[in-house]
N, C-alpha and C positions, 0 to 999 in steps of 0.2 A: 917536336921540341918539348922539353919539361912544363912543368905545368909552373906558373910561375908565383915564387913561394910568397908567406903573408909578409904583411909591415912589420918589422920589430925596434926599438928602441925609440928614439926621436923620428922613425922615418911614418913611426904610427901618426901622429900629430899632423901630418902632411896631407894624410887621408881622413878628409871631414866625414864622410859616411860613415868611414871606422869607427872617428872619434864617438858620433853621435848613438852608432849604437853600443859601442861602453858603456856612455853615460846612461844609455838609457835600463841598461842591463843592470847595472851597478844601484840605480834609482827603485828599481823591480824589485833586486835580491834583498835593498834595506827596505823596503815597504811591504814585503812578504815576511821576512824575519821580526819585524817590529811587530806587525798583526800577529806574529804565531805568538811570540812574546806575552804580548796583549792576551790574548786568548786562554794560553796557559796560566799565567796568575789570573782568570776572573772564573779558570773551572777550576781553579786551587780552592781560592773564595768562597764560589758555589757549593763544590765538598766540604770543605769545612763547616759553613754555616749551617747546611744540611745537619751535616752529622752531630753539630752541637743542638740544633732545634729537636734533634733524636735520639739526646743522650739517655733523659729520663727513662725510666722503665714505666712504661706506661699503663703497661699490661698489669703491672701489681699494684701501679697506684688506684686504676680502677676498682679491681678487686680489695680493694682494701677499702674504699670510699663506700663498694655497695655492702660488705659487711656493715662498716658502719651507720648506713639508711634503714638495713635491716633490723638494726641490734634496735635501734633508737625512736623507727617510725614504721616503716611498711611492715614487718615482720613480729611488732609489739603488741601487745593486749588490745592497748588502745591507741591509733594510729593518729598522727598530726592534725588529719583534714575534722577529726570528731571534738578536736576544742574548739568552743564557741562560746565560753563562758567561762565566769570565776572558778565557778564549782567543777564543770568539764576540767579546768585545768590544773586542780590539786587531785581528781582521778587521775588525769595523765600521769601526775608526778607519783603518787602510790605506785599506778599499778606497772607503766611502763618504763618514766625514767628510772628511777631508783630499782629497781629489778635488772637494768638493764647494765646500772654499776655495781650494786653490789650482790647480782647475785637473784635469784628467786628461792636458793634454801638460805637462809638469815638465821638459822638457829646457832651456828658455829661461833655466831655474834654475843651472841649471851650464854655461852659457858664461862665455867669458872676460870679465871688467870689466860683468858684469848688475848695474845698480841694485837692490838691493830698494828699492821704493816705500812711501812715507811709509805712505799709505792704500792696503792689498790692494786689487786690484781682482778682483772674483768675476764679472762681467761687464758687460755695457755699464751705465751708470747706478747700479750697485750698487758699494760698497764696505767691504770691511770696519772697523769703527768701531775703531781703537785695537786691538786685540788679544783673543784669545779667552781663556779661563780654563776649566783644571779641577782641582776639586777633590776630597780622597775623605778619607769620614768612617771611621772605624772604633773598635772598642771592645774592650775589654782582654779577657785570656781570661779562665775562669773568673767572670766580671759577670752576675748573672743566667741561672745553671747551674750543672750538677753531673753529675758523673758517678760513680757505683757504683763502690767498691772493688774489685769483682770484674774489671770491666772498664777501671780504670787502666794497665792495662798496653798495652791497644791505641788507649787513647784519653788519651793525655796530658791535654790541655787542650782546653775548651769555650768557646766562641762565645754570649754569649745575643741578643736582640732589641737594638735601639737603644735605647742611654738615656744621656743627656746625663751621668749622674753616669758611668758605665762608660765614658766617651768617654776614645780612647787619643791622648795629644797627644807621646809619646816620639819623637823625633828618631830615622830609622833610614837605612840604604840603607849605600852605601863615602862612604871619608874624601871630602872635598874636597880638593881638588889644592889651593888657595892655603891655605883656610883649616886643612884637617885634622877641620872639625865633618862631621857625617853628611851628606849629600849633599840627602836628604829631610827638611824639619822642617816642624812646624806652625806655619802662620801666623793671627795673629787679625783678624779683621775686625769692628770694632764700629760701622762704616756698613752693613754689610750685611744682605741681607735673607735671612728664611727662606724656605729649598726645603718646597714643599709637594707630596710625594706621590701613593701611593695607599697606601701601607701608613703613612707614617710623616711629619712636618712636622722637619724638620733646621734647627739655627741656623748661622748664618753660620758662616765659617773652617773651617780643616781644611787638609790638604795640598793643597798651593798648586801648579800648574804653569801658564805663558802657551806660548800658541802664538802667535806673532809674526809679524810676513808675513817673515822669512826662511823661508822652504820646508826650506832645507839646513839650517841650525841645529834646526830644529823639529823634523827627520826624526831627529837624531839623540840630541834630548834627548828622544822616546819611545822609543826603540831602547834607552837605557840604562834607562829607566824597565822595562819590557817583560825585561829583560836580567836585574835585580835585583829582580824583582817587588817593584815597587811595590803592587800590589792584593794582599795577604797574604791567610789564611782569616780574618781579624776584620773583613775590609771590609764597609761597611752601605748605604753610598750614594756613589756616584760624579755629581755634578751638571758638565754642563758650560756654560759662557752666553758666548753673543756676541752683538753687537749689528752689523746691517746698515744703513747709511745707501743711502737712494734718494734721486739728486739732481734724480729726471723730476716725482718728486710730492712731492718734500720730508716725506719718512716714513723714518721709524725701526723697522727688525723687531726687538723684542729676543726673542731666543729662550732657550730653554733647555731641557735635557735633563737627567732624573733617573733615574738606575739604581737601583735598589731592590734587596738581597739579603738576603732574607730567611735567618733560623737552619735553614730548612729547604733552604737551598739554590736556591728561589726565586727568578729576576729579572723584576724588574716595571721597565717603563719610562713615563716620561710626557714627551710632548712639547708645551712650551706655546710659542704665538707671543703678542707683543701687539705690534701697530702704533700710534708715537706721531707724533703731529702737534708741528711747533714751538707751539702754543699749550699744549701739555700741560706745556710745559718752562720757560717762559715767559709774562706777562698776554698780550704783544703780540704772540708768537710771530715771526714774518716780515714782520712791521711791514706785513702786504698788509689791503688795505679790509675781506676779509674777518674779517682778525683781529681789523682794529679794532672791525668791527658787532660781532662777539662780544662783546667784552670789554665793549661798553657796552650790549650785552642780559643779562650779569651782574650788570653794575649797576642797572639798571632793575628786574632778578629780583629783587636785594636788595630794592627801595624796597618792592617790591608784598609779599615775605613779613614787612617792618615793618609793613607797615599791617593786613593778616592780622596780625599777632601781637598788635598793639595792640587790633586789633577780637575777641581772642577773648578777651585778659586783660578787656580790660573787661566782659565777658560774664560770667566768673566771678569777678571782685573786685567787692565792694558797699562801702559806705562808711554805718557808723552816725554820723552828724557826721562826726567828723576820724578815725574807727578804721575801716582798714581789715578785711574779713572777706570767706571766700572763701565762696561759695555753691558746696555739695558735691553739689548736685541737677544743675548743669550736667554733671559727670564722667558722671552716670548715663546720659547720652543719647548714642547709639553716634555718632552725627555727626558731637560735638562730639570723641570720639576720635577719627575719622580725620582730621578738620580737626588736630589737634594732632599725630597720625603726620605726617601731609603736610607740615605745615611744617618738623616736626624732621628728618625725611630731606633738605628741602632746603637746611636748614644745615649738615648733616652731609657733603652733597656739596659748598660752599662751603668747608669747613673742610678738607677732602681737596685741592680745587683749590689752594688758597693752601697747605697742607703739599707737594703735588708740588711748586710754582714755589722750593717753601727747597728739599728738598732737589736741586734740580737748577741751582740756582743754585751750587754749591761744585763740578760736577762739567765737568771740564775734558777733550779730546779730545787724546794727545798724538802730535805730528804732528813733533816732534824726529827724532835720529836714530835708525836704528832699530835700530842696536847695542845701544843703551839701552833699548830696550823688555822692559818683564818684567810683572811680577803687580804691581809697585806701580803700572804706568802703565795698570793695564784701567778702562773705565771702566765701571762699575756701573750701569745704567741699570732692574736690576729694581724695585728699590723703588720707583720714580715707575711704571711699569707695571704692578706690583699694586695699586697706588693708583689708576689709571686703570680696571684689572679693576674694583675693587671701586665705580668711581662708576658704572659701565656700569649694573653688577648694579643701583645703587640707583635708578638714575635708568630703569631698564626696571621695577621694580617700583612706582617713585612716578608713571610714567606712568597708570598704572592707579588709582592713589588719586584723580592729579588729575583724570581724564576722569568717573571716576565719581560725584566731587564735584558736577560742572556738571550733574548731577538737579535739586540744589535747585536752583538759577538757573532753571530752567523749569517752576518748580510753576503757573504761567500756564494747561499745557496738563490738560486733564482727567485726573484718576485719577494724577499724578505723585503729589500731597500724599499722596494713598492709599498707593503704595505706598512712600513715605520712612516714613510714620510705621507701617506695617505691617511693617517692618526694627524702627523701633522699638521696637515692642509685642511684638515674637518673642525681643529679645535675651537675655531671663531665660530664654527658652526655650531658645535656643540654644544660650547657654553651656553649661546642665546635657548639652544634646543633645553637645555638644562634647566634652564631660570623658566621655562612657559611651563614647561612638563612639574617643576617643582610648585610653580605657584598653581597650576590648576588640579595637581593632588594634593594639597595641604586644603584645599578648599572641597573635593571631597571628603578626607581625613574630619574636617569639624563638622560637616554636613551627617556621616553616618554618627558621627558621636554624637552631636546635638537629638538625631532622631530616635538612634535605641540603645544610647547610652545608660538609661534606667532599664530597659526590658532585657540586654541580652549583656553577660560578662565581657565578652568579646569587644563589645566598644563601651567599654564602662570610661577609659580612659583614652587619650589622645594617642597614645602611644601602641595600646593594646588595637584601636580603631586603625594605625597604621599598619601594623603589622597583619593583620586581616587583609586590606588593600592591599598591599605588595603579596602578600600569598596569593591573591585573588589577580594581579598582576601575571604571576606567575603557573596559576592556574590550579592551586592548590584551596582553595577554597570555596566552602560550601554557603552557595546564597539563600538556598532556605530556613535560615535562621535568620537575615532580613524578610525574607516575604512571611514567614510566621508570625512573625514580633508587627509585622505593619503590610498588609497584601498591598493597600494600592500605593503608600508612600516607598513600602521598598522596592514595587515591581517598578516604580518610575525612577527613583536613584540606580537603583542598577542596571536599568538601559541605558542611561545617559553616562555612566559609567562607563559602560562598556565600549559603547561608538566614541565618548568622548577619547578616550586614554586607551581602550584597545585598537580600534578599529584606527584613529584620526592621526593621534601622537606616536604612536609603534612603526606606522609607515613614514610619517615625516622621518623619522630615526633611519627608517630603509635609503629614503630617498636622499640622507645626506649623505650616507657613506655611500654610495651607490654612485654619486654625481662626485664625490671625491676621487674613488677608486678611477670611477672613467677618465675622470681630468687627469692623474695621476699616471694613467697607462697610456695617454694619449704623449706626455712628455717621456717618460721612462721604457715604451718600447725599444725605439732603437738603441740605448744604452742598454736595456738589458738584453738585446740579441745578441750582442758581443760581450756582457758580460762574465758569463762563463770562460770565454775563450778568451778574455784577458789574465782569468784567473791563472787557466793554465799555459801562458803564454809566461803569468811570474814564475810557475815555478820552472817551466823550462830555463828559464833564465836563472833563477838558483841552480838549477843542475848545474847548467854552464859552468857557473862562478867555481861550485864543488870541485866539476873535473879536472879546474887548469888550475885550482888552489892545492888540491890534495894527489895532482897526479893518478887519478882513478886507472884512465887505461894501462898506464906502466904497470902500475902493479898488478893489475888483472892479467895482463902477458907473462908478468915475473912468474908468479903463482904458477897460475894456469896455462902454461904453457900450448899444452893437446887440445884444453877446450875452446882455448881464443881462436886458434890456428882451425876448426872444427867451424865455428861462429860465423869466423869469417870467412870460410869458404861457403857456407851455405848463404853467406850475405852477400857474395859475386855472382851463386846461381844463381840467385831471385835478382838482380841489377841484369844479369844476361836475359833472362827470361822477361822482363820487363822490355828490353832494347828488342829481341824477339818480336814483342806485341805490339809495341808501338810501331816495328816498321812493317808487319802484317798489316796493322790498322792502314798504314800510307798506300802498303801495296793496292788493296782493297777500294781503298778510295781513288786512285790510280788507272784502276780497272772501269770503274763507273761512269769517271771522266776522262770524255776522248782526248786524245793526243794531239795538239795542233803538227808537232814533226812529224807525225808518220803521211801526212800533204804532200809533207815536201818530196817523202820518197829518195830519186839518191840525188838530190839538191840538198839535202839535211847535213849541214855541218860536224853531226857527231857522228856520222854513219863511219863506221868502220873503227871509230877510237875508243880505248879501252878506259875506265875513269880511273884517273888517280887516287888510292888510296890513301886514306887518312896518315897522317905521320905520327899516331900515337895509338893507332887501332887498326887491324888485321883481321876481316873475316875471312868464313872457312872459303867462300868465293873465293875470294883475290890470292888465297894460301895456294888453291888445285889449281892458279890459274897465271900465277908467279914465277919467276924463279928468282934465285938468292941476288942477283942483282938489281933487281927493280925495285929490294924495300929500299924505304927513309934510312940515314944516316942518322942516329940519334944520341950521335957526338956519348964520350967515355960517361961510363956508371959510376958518378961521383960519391953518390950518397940512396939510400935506400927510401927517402923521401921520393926519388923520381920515376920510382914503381907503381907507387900507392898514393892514388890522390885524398882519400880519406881513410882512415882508421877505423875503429871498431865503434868509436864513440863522437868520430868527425873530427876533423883538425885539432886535434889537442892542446900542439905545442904553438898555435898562430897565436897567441896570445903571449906568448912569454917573449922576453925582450932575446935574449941572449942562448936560451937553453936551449942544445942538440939536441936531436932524438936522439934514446939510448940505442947503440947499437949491439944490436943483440943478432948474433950471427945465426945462432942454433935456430932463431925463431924466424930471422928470414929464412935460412933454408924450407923450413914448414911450409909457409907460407907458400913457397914460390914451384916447391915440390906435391904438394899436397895434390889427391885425383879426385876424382870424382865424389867418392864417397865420403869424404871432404875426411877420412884420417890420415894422419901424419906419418 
């Protein structure tokens, strides 16, 4: 008899196993297409943010930063670390800064009828941006001190640390020739940015000097400065800033320099570069292709952290009817904080970009004449460069959020889901692990400061003390600078050190994740034994969907007529050869277990009868052993379905409600002609 064909139309509906596995297939194909979906925009994402955190050319901003370390400190006469005093530091300015702007041959300065030039030239490609500036902070005497009666006599007046209220703004130095006011006064700058340190973080203003590309003017307006001591014993910080235009790579050096003088007598220096690109200054920067691709890989950044925003509010806003309410269960799950860090860091560095493009939008290069150049014409470029510092830092730190994120995206692969939801399951653990490990290193952190915070630089400060610890954490740190500074107080802090926070708190940290992971594999085994083979169990079921949506097998017949017809005869031998093994396998087994009929001898009912062959299969047995009347009747060849119970690619057409198989004659004859060698 034929084989009997599938459900179609309303008769599908009738068969609930059918039904169920439609729906189940159809549930498969949209939950596989939605993940790839999912997948493809968050590696679009991933690309993108990559390639915009790698726009810069990094390579020349470096080399541009270490010329100018070279020009200005490591490679000058007199290098940064050898100011320690007043007098140190108007040698610095002879021999290295001022050489280092205008030059070491200065004779070209004092010939007859010499231009000064608009824009200094420092050397080939380089020039100076507008003018240099410095300025110097200081603070009133007696501000945060005192001195003993007893010793008033040798010590008039005291000096104390920096402090914004004790800041001295009195106008001093000799008259002015025009006006007759002090020669030195304080200037305010309420565009400007704060000098950040190493002892102290300074606000803008303070006494004002420009250094101008006149050479000769300049030399003489620090000769009076130097003359009339301008740096008095209340001075606190001397900061000086100029900016370098390169016109090879179209980069900005803004530099600056910070003298620190401590109440102790102290000088501390810090020298900062930061290189800016016209895009930092500007959306379009230099209007080149690449500014452009930038600027619309911003845009594009925005659309994807909207859609991320919206897809995580919706995660945690529910809706009873028309009342909104936030589900506070979401907060709990550490994921869904760093998906919420991630996204706020990358607004935060959008809101930074468009604050640099104001403020440098009002700041103008003045290229007049340069009689006129003073302290009102410098132009300020640090603020949009510590705004630049600070998107670096954010954007080197959310590098890490986002890579780490693309975990979930590949819970596909075995043991991912394990260990996401194994972070999860640790975090109550964590946090308390966090809070003991943080209180009982803050409590050595003030212990090594309190003990060799005078003897060794290294823990001079709480901060410098920490970072020692964590290298020492890490295993990067050398403890014979405590046992010098103190043998038997530091050989006892850094045993207790070490047992405490290496040896005690390093393994608690082992043993929570450790008792996570196991609890975690203990429920997630059997789920992920069949995970895999769920996976591929969806997409067998998208194939499904594709063959009976897009007609696969037809057109592979249409096409390829020789090679389906080729395909599928090799896919009959191997189905023959299979029926082959499997009844070897029976014969075999047959053989090993006795025969309760061969007892019966000729009482055995089957003795002498021959068995009836199958009515849809003919071995070569029953063929030698046959003749033409003993097969099955297998009633007229209506259709070319009643040959072939499956196809190249399994029932094709059992899904479709109405559609024939095409009938395509030339490809049955193949089919049914086709020998051994499986050509047509």
């Amino acid at each position: 008899m034929a084989e009997k064909a599938a459900p179609t139309g309303l008769g599908i509906l009738v068969d609930e196993k059918r039904v169920n596995d439609l729906l189940q297939q159809k549930s498969g194909a949209k939950a596989m297409i939605r993940s790839g979906c999912n997948l493809a925009l968050f590696v679009c994402f991933l690309i993108l943010f990559t390639a915009l955190a790698l726009s810069e050319p990094l390579g020349d901003h470096r080399a541009f930063q270490g010329y100018l370390r070279r020009r200005f400190d490591l490679g000058a006469a007199m290098p940064l670390r050898e100011v320690e005093s007043v007098s140190t530091f108007w040698e610095y300015m002879h021999t290295s800064f001022m050489p280092a702007i205008y030059g070491n041959d200065t004779r070209r300065f004092y010939f007859p009828g010499h231009q000064v030039e608009r824009l200094l030239r420092i050397e080939e490609g380089n020039r100076l941006l507008g003018v240099a500036r410095l300025r110097m902070l200081k603070v009133n005497p007696g501000e945060g001190c005192s001195v003993k009666s007893s010793m008033g006599a040798y010590f008039p007046s005291c000096y104390g640390p920096w402090d914004p209220v004790a800041e001295d703004k009195t106008p001093f130095g000799p008259p002015n020739g025009q006006t007759g006011d002090p020669e030195f006064y304080y200037v305010s700058d309420p565009l400007g940015s704060f000098a950040e340190g190493q002892i102290m973080e300074y606000p803008p203003g303070g006494f004002m000097e420009a250094l101008t590309a006149d050479h000769n003017s300049t030399t003489r307006r620090l000769d009076l400065m130097k003359e009339k001591s301008f740096f008095g014993p209340g001075v606190r910080a001397i900061v000086l800033d100029w900016s370098i235009y390169n016109f090879n790579i179209g980069a900005y050096g803004v530099c600056r320099i910070v003298f620190e003088v401590a109440p102790s007598g102290l000088w501390v220096s810090t020298f900062q570069v930061e290189v800016l690109m016209r895009r930092h200054l500007s959306p379009l920067g230099g209007r080149t292709t690449g500014d452009w691709l930038a600027l619309l890989g911003e845009i594009i950044l925005v659309l994807f952290v909207l859609r991320y925003l919206l897809e995580e509010a919706a995660e945690f806003v529910g809706f009873r009817g028309w009342m909104p309410y936030i589900k506070w269960d979401y907060f709990g799950d550490a994921w869904n904080v760093l998906d919420w860090l991630n996204l706020t860091l990358m607004i935060v560095t959008l809101a930074l970009r468009i604050k640099s493009w104001g403020m440098s939008g009002n700041l103008n290069v003045y290229v007049g004449d340069p009689s006129k150049q003073g302290v009102a014409t410098f132009t300020d470029l640090q603020g949009v460069a510590n705004n630049v510092r600070f998107i670096h830092r954010i954007i080197a730190f959310n590098t890490v959020l986002t890579w780490f994120k693309a975990v979930k995206y590949i819970s596909v692969l075995p043991y991912i889901t394990t260990f996401m939801q194994t972070v999860s399951k640790s975090q109550k653990a964590l946090g308390t692990f966090i809070v003991v490990f943080g209180t009982l290193f803050f409590g050595f952190i003030l212990a090594f400061h309190v003990a060799f915070g005078e003897s060794s630089v290294r823990f001079r400060s709480t901060w410098n003390a920490f970072t020692f610890l964590m290298r020492a954490f890490l295993g990067n740190s050398d403890f014979g600078v405590v046992y010098s500074a103190a043998p038997v107080t530091g050989s006892i802090l850094t045993i207790v050190y070490i047992l405490v926070i290496v040896l005690v708190t390093v393994n608690l940290f082992y043993a929570i994740m450790i008792r996570a992971l196991a609890d975690m594999m203990a429920d997630e085994d059997p789920r992920q034994a069949n995970q895999w083979q769920q996976t591929l169990g969806r997409l067998n079921d998208l194939w499904s969907t594709m063959l009976v949506q897009f007609r696969l097998e037809h057109r592979f017949r249409t096409c390829f007529p020789g090679l389906y017809s080729r395909v599928m005869s090799r896919r009959r031998r191997k189905a023959e050869k299979d029926v082959e093994r499997d009844e070897e396998v029976k014969r075999r087994f047959r053989r090993r277990k006795p025969d309760a009929s061969v007892a019966l001898g000729p009482g055995n009912p089957s003795l002498g009868r021959r068995p009836k062959p199958a009515s849809n299969s003919i071995s070569a047995e029953d063929v030698g052993e046959s003749d033409n009347e003993s097969e099955a009747d297998l009633g007229p060849l209506r259709d070319k379905a009643q040959l072939s119970k499956k196809g190249m690619f399994g029932n094709a057409y059992a899904l479709e409600d109405d559609a024939e198989p095409p009938d395509d004659s030339s490809g049955f004859q193949r089919d049914t002609s086709s020998g051994d060698d499986g050509e047509p």
